[in-house]
Structure formats: structure tokens, C-alpha cells
Steps between C-alpha positions, in 0.01 A plus 500: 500500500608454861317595803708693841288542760592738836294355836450778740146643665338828342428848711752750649539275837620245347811703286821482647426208701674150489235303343505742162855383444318367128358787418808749583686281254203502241540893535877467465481205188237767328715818515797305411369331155314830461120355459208775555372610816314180657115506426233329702260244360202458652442141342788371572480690874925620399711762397680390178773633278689349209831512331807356352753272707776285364342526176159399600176658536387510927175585662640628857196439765456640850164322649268771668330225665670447819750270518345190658287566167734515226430191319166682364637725344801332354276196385261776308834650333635141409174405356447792354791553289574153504826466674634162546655422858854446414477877348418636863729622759392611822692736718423577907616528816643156691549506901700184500782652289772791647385853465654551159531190325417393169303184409405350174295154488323329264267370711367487893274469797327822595706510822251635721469825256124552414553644198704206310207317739264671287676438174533150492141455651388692165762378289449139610906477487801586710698433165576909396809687517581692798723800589502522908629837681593438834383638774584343829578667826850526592451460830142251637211758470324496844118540365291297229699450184193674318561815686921458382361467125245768508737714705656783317868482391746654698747720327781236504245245340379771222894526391548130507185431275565770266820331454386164433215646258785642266607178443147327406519699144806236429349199677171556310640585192766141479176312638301583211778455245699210599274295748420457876830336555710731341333781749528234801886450428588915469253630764431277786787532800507904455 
């Protein structure tokens, strides 16, 4: 069993807004690999689905803990169902890579991004398999980055995501069935 988990923050100020890059493509991986309607757990403080991808069986997570809190519920689910870490792939929005971009890494520092910060604090690891969306300004944003990644996406930015979210079905699908590398090798550059 393998474990995808969507970072974004919960309530209706939050959708639509950089930051919730993770749970956009959680929404999109869902629909696509046609899992049920995402149901929250109060236990494990997420909204989980399941289904079928490259053959295996997925939980697909979105945290409705606030990000910088993530790792609770993801270390609940992982002990819970008893997920090892190599079986885990995270997937979020990354302000140090172009608006756009695709990034798959086995491993990682948390990059100033509280909710990895939160994973590996719970997790006691960096060592889990990442998917990165970026999300950096085109141009230098002239407030607090905070207020860039809790900023709503323009229309421009919606297109441009939506774009690189119809790729992740691939991307997620080659990770789970050939390796990390194999995804690294096809994905990373686009």
C-alpha cells in the first residue's frame, strides 16, 4: 500500500490560493484514478480517499490541520495503517522553483516550507519522496513572501498549474511503478 499525501490549509480562504498547490493536485490525482469523494477523519484530523495506481493500492491524504501542522496527521495515517516511509510521496507547493515546474526528490531539507517543517519534525526524517509544484513569482514580489503564498492565483497562474497538475497522474503513476529515479529522469526539467 502506498501513501500520497496533498499539503494545503483547510476553509474556503484558503482555496484557490498558492499555498493549496497540494491539495488542487490531490483533487486532480483523485478524479483522475477515480477514488470516492474524499472523507474526513476526525482521528487522523484528514480527508482521505483510496484507489488503484500503477497497479497498486493508494491512500490519497489532504491534512485538515493547517499546514505548518501536517506531520500530525500524516504520522497518525502512517502509523495507523502502517505505511513504511519509502511508500510515501508528498506533493506541495515550492517558492524556490519557476511557476510551473515539476520536481521529484527522494529526499530534502524543508526549505523554509512549514509544512515539510512539520513533517520531518513528526516524521523524525527528511528521507520521503517529494513531488514539488512551483510557485515562484515571475517578477520579485514587493510584500512578505507569506502574503505571495497565501495570495490567491491570478488567472495566468490558475492555467499554468492546471497544466502542470495533468501531468502529475504520469509522474505519480512511473514513481510508484518503476522507482524515484525513473520519475526524477522523465519529470524533472518540465
Amino acid at each position: 500500500m502506498k501513501l500520497l499525501i496533498g499539503l494545503g490549509n483547510p476553509g474556503k480562504e484558503y482555496e484557490s490560493t498558492r499555498h493549496n498547490a497540494g491539495f488542487m493536485a490531490m483533487d486532480h490525482l483523485a478524479n483522475h484514478f477515480g477514488c470516492e469523494a474524499f472523507r474526513f477523519f476526525d482521528k487522523h484530523k484528514a480527508e482521505l480517499t483510496t484507489g488503484q495506481i500503477g497497479g497498486e493500492k493508494v491512500i490519497l491524504v489532504k491534512p485538515k490541520t493547517y499546514m505548518n501542522l501536517s506531520g500530525e496527521a500524516v504520522q497518525s495515517i502512517m502509523g495507523f495503517y502502517k505505511i513504511p516511509m519509502e511508500d510515501m510521496v508528498v506533493l506541495y507547493d515550492d517558492v524556490d522553483i519557476p511557476f510551473g515546474a515539476l520536481r521529484v526528490r527522494p529526499h530534502g531539507s524543508a526549505g523554509g516550507h512549514n509544512g515539510i517543517k512539520s513533517l520531518i519534525q513528526h516524521l523524525g526524517t527528511s528521507d520521503f519522496n517529494r513531488i514539488r509544484l512551483g510557485i515562484q513569482p515571475k517578477e520579485p514580489f514587493p510584500g512578505a513572501l507569506e502574503d505571495y503564498v497565501l495570495g490567491k492565483l491570478t488567472h495566468e497562474q490558475k492555467d499554468t498549474l492546471d497544466k502542470v497538475i495533468l501531468i502529475l497522474p504520469s509522474a505519480v503513476e512511473l514513481l510508484f511503478k518503476e522507482g524515484i529515479e525513473s520519475a526524477m529522469h522523465q519529470f524533472n526539467g518540465l
